[in-house]
C-alpha positions in Angstrom: 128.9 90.6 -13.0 128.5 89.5 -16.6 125.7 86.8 -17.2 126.6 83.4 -19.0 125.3 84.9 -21.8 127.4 88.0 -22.5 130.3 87.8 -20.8 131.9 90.9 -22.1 130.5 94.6 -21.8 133.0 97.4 -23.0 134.2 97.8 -19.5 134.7 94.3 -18.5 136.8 93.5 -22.4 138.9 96.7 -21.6 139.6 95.3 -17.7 140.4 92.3 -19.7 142.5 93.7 -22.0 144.5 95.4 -19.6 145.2 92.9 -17.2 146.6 90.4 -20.2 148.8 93.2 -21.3 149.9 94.9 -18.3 150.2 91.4 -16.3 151.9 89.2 -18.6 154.2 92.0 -19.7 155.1 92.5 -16.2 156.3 88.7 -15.8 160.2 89.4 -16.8 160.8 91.3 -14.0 160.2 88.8 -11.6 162.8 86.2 -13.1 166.6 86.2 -13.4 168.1 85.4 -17.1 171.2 83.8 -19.0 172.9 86.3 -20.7 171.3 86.9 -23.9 173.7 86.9 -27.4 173.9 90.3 -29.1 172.7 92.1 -26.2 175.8 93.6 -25.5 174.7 96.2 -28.7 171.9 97.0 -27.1 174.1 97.9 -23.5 176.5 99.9 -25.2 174.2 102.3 -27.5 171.9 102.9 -24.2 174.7 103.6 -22.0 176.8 105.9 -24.6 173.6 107.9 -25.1 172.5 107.7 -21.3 176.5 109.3 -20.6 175.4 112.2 -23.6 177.2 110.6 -26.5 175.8 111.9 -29.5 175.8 108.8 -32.4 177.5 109.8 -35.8 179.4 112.6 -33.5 180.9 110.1 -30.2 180.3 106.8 -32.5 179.0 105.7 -36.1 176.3 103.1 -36.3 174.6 101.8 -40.0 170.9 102.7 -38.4 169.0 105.4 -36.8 169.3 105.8 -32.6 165.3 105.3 -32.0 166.1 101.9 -31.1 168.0 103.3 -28.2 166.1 105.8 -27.1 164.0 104.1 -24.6 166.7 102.0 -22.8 169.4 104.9 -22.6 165.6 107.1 -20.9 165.9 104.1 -18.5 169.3 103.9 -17.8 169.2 107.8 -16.7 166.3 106.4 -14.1 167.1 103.0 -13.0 171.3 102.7 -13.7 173.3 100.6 -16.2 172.8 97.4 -15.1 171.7 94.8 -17.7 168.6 94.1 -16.3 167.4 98.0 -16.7 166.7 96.9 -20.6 164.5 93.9 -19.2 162.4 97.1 -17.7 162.7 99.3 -20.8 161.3 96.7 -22.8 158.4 96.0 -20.3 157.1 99.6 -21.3 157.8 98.8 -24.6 155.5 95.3 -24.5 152.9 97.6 -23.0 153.0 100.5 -25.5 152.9 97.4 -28.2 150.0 95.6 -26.6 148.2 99.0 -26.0 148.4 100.5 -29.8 147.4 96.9 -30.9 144.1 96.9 -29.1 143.8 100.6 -30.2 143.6 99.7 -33.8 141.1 97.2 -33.6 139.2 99.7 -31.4 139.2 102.0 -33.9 137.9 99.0 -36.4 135.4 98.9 -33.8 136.3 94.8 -33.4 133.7 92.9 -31.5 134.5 93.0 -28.1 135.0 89.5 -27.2 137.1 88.9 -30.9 139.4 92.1 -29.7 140.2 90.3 -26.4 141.2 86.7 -27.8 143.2 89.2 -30.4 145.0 91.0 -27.6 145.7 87.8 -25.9 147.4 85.9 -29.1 149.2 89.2 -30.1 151.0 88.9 -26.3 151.3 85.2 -26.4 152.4 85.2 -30.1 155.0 88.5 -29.9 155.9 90.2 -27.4 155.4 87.9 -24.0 158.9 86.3 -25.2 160.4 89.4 -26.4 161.5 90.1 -23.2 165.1 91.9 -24.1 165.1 94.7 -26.3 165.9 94.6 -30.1 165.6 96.7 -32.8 163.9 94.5 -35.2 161.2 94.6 -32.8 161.4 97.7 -31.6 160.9 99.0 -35.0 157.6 97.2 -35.3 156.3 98.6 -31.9 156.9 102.0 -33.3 155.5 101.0 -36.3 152.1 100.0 -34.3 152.1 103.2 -32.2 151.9 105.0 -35.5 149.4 103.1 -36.8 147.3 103.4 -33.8 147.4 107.3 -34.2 146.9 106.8 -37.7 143.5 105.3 -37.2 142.6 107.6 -34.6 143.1 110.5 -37.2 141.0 108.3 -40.0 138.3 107.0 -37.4 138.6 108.7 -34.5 137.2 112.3 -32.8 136.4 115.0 -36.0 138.2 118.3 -35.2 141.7 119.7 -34.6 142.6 117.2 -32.5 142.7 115.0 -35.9 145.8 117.0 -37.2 147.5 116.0 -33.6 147.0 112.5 -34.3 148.4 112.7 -37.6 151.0 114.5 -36.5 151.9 111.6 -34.1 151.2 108.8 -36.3 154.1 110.4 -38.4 156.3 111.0 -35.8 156.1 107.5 -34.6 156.1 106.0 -38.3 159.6 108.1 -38.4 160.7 106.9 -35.1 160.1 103.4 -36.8 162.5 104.4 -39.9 164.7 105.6 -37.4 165.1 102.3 -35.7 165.4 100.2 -39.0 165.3 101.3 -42.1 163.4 98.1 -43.5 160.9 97.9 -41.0 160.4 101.8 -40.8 160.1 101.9 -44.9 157.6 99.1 -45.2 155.7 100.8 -42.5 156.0 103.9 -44.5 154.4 102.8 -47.4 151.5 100.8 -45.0 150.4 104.2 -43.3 150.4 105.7 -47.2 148.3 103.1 -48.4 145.4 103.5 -45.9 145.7 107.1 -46.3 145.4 106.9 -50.1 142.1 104.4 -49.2 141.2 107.1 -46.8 141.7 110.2 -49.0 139.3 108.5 -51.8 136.6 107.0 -49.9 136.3 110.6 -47.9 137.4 113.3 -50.7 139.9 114.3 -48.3 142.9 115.3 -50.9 144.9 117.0 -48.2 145.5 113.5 -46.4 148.5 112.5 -47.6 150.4 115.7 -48.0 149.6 116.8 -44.8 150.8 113.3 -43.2 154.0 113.7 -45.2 154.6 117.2 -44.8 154.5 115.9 -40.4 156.7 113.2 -41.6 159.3 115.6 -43.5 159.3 118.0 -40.3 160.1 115.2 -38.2 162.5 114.0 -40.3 164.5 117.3 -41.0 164.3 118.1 -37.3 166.3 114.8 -36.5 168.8 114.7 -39.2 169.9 117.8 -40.3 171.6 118.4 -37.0 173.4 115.1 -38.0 174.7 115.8 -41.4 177.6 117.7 -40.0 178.7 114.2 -37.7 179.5 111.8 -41.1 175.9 110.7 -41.0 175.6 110.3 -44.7 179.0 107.8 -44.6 177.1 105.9 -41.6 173.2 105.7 -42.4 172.7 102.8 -44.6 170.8 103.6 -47.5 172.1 100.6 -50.1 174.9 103.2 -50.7 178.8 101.9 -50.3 180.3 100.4 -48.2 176.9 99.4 -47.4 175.3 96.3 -49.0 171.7 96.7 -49.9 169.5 93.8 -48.2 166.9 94.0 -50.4 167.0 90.8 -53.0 163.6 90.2 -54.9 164.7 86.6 -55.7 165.7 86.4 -51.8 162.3 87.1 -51.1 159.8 85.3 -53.7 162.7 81.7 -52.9 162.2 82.5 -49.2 157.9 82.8 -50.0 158.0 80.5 -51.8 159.9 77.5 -50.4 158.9 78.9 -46.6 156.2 81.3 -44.9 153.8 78.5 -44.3 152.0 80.6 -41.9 151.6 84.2 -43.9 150.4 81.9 -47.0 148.0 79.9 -44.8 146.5 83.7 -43.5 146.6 84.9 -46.9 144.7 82.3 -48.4 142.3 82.1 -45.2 141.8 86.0 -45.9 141.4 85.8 -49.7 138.2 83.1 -48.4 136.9 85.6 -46.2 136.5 87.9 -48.7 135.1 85.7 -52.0 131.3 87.0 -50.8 132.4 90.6 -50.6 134.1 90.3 -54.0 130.9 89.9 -55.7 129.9 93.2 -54.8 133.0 94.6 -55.0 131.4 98.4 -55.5 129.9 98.1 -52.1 133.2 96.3 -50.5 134.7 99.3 -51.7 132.3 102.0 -49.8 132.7 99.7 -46.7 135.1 101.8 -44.9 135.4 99.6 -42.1 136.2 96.4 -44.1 137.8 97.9 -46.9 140.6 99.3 -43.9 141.0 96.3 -42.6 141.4 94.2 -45.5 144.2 96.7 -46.5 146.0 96.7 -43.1 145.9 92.9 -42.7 147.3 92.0 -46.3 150.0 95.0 -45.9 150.7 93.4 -42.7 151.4 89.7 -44.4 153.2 91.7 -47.0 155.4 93.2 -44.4 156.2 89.7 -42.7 157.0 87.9 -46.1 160.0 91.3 -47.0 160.9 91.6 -43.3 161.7 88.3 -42.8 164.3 88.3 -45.5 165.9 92.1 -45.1 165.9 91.4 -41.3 166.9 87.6 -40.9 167.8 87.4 -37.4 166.4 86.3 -35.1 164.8 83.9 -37.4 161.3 85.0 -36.0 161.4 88.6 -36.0 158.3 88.9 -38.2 155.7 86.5 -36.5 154.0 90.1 -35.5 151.5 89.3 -38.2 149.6 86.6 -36.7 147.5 88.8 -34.4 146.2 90.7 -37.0 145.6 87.9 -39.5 143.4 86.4 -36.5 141.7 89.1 -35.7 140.4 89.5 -39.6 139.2 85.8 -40.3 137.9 85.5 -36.4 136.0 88.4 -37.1 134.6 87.6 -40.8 134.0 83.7 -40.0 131.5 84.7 -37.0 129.8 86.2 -39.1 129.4 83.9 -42.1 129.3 81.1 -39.5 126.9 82.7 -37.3 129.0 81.9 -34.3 128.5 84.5 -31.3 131.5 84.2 -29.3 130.3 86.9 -26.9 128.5 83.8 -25.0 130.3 82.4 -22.3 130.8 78.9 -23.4 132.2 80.0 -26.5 134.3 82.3 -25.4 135.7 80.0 -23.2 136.5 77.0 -25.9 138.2 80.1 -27.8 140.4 81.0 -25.8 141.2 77.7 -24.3 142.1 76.3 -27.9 144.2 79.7 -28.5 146.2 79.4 -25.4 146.6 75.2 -26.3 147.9 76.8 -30.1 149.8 79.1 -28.6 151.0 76.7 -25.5 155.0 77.3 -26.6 155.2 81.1 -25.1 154.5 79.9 -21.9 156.0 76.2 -21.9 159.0 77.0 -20.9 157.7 78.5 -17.3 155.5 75.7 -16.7 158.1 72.7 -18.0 160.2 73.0 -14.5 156.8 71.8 -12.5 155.7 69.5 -15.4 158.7 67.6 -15.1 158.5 67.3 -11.4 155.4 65.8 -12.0 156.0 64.0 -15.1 159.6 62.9 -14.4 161.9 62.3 -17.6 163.1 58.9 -18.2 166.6 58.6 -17.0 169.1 56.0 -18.0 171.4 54.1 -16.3 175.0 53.3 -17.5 175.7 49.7 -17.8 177.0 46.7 -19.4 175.4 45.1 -22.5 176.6 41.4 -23.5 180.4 41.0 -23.7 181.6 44.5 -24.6 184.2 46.3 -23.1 182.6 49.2 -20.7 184.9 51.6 -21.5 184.0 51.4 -24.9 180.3 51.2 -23.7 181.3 54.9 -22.0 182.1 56.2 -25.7 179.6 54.6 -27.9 176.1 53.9 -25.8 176.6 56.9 -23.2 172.8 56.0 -22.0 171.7 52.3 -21.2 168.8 51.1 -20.4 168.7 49.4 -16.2 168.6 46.0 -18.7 171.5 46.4 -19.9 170.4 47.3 -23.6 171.2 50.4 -25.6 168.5 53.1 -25.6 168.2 55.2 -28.5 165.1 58.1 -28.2 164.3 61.8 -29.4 166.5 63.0 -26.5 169.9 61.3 -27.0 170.1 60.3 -30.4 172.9 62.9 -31.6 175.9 62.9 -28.9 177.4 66.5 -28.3 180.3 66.0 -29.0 181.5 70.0 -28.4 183.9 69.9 -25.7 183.6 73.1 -24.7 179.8 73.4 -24.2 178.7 74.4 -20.7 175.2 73.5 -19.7 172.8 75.9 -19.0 172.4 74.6 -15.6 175.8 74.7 -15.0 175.7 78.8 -15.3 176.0 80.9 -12.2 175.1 84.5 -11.3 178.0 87.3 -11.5 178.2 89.4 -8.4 179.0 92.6 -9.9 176.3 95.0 -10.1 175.6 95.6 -13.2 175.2 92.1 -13.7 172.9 91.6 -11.4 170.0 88.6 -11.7 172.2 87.9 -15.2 173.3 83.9 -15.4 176.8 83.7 -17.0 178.8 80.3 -17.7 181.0 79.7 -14.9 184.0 79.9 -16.7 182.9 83.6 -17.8 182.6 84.6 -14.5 185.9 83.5 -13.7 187.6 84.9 -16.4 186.4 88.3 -15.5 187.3 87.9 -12.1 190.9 87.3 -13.4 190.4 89.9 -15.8 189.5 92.5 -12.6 192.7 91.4 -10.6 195.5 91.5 -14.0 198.5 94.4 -12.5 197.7 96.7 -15.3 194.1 96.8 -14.9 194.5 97.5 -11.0 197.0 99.9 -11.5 195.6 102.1 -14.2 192.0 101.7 -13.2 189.9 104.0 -15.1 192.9 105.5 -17.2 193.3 102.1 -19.2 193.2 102.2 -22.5 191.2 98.9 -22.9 189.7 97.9 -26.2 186.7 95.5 -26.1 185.5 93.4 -29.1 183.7 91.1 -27.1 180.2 91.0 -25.9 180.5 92.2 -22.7 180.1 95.4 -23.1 178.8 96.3 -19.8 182.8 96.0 -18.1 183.0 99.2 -19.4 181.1 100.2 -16.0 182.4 97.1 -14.4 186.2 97.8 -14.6 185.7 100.6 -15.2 187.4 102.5 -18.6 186.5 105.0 -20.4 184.8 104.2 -23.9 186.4 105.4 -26.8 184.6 108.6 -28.7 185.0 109.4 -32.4 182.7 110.1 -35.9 184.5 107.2 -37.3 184.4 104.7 -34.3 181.9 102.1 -34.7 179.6 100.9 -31.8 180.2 97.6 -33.2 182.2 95.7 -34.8 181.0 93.5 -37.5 182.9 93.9 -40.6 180.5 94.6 -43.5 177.2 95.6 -41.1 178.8 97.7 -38.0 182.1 98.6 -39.2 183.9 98.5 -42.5 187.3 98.7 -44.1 187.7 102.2 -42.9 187.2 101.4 -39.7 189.1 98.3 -39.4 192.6 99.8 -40.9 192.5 102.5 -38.4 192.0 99.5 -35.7 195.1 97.7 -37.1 197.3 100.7 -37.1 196.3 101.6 -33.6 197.1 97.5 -32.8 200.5 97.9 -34.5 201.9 100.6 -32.5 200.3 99.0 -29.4 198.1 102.0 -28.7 196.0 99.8 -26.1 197.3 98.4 -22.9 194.3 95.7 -22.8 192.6 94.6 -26.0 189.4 92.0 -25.4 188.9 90.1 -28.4 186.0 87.4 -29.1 187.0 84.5 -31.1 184.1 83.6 -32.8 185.0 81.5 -35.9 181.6 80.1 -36.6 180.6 83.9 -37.5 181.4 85.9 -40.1 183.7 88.4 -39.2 181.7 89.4 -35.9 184.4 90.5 -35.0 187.2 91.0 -37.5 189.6 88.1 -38.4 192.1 90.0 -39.3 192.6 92.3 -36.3 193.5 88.9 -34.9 195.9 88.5 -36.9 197.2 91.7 -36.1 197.0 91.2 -31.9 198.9 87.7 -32.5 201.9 89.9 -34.1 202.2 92.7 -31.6 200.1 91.5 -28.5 200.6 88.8 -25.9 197.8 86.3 -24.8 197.5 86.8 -21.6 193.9 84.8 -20.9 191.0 83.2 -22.5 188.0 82.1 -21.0 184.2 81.2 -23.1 182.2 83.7 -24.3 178.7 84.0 -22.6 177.1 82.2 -25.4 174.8 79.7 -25.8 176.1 77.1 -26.9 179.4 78.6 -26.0 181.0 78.0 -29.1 183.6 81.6 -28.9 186.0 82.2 -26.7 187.0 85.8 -25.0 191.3 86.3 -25.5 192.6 88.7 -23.3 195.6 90.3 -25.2 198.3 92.7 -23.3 201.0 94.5 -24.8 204.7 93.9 -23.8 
């Protein structure tokens, strides 16, 4: 039992450590979920791979396949359903939180600075990420790498070092493999500690050796590839690619944004005026001098990621961890605060889990509000006016009568089509299974399911589906189209192109589908093409449309059947 004093011996931070990782990873699978937007990319790539569907050879995809690699492992163990990717990425949140507490092992972090670390890198990152993605999954491999990396720089002498490094570029490559952005910058991160590495040790062989794993690696996954159109399908910048990578997109986005990586990075820059003085002794301390470099590159990652990988809108917040980590670490020490006591420890991570209150908010808000009821308004009259008009103009009145304007009802939704989140219902077919759909989804597959031609043909349709639900591929069931120039999605300009779409609208033209499944989603640009619309409106009838499983649910599904 740890006295007040020193709460934290290596065994009790690493109990500690685990339990925050492990437990609050575990969390997901305990809940059911809406259905989550763009995760239909992730279903499809898993369950073509999981069926032995090779990508560039069965289907053509603008990335590498890393990102589907774990969920397509678990789809061979667990089954399709949608909720098998809620358990890949469980492992994947452990992996994350695991090579995160490595690193800052291997920096040999203060005990009790390494737990608070752990404990905003889950809160901050990955306790939310709860589906997988690939701009996060890039960044996991990314840390996995990293983790080996260090082990090989700090870790055990030996032959067991050239393992390591061999892993750190295996997983670096994994990362590239996932997203090209992510993978790159993570690239040039492992390069830059090694080049630190290599001249603080007059190790020359460092970097050549790690790139020489890295080029194995590489040619072992791609040149069985080159034969499958991978070259027309890996984006590279080349056409019909478009290149994400803008400076002026980045230094406007810096500079008119990124409150948070300029707030670390000035922070940082503090922590190390002192050291700067001495600057031929910061640059023999191996310790700092490796952490300084990883946390900047970090921040320097966020600030490009956030621009060549804009959605979600926080993809990149992976930095904060790290950033903490740094300036806890140097500001105990200039401040002389010893956070190993108890009492400190405890205000820590108190005022940590109140900064970071928002990742778990949403799970405590249902009991919150039973006990802190929100004020509800009743509809009324108010002077003379006429109460129908009252019904259109003041939707909520006060009990006296007068209109009540506050931060929840001062814009009216006016989208008709909108259906509440509480209004969404489970679908009972397996593969949906614990997934909340709007009603009006459910129905519409339901009517989908009983249309003559579906029941007739069964699994000998010839169904296209440009919606997002992907998974009535095993719900229908049909059998998913295979080809080295069919796209596993459809965006026109990221997952498909012009190629693509012509041989879609000839195929449309001669009515080469009995079902085509089209999402209307006009807000989007070109998720799914515009003009093969077009096309379907010619040579198709509408046969049904229901809302998309969206949120808000602002497309809507058309079912198209040919005459």
């Amino acid at each position: 039992m740890p006295s007040a004093h020193a709460p934290f011996s290596r065994k009790t931070a690493f109990a500690t450590e685990l339990l925050i990782i492990i437990g609050l990873a575990l969390v997901p699978l305990f809940v059911p979920f809406p259905y989550r937007v763009n995760i239909f990319l992730s279903w499809e790539g898993a369950y073509r791979i999981s069926e032995g569907q090779i990508p560039y050879k069965d289907f053509g995809l603008p990335l590498g396949y890393g990102y589907w690699l774990m969920p397509a492992l678990f789809f061979k163990i667990f089954g399709p359903q949608l909720i098998t990717l809620v358990k890949a990425q469980v492992l994947m949140n452990i992996l994350a939180g695991l090579s995160f507490r490595s690193i800052l092992k291997s920096l040999d972090i203060q005990p009790a600075i390494r737990v608070l670390s752990v404990l905003l890198f889950v809160l901050s990152y990955s306790f939310f990420n709860f589906w997988p993605w690939y701009n996060q999954t890039v960044i996991v491999y990314e840390l996995i790498g990293l983790a080996f990396l260090f082990r090989f720089m700090i870790g055990p002498q030996g032959k067991v070092r050239f393992f390591f490094l061999f892993l750190a570029a295996l997983f670096t490559f994994l990362s590239f493999f996932t997203k090209q952005d992510g993978g790159g910058l993570a690239l040039l991160l492992s390069l830059a500690l090694l080049a630190y590495n290599s001249w603080q040790q007059k190790e020359w062989w460092n970097i050549p050796a790690y790139l020489g794993f890295y080029a194995i690696v590489a040619l072992a996954v791609i040149l069985p590839l080159l034969s499958y159109d991978f070259a027309y399908w890996f984006n590279h910048g080349q056409p019909p690619h478009n290149s994400r990578l803008s400076i002026y997109d980045i230094i406007s986005e810096v500079m008119s944004g990124s409150q948070w990586i300029k707030l670390y990075l000035f922070l940082v820059v503090l922590c190390l005026l002192p050291v700067f003085r001495q600057w031929k002794s910061f640059l023999g301390n191996r310790q700092l001098m490796l952490f300084s470099l990883l946390t900047l590159g970090i921040l320097a990652e966020a600030a490009i990621f956030q621009v060549t990988s804009y959605t979600p809108p926080d993809n990149n917040i992976f930095f904060h961890a790290f950033a903490f980590a740094f300036i806890a670490s140097n500001l105990q020490q200039q401040l002389k605060v010893d956070l190993s006591k108890w009492k400190q420890f405890a205000v820590a991570a108190l005022l940590l889990l109140f900064w970071w209150s928002g990742a778990v908010w949403k799970y405590l808000d249902r009991v919150v509000a039973y006990i802190i009821p929100q004020q509800v308004y009743a509809k009324g009259n108010s002077g003379n006016a006429d109460s129908s008009s009252l019904a259109i103009y003041n939707p909520q009145i006060s009990a006296t009568g007068e209109n009540v304007v506050s931060r929840n009802n001062f814009m009216i939704n006016t989208d008709t089509t909108d259906v509440p989140a509480d209004q969404w219902i489970q679908c009972d077919l397996p593969v949906f299974k614990k997934i909340y759909m709007p009603a009006p989804t459910v129905e519409g597959i339901k009517r989908l399911q009983q249309m003559p031609v579906v029941k007739e043909k069964k699994g000998d349709i010839k169904l296209l589906n440009m919606t997002e639900l992907t998974p009535l591929a095993e719900a229908l069931p049909y059998k998913l189209e295979t080809g080295a120039d069919y796209p596993l999605w459809y965006h026109l300009g990221v997952g498909m192109f012009n190629r693509q779409l012509d041989t879609f609208v000839q195929k449309v033209r001669r009515q080469h589908y009995d079902v085509v499944l089209y999402e209307y989603a006009p807000g989007l640009n070109n998720f799914f093409p515009f003009a093969l619309r077009h096309e379907l409106q010619q040579h198709y009838r509408k046969a049904d449309a229901f809302v998309a499983p969206r949120r808000p649910t602002n497309a809507m599904i058309e079912v198209y059947v040919k005459e």
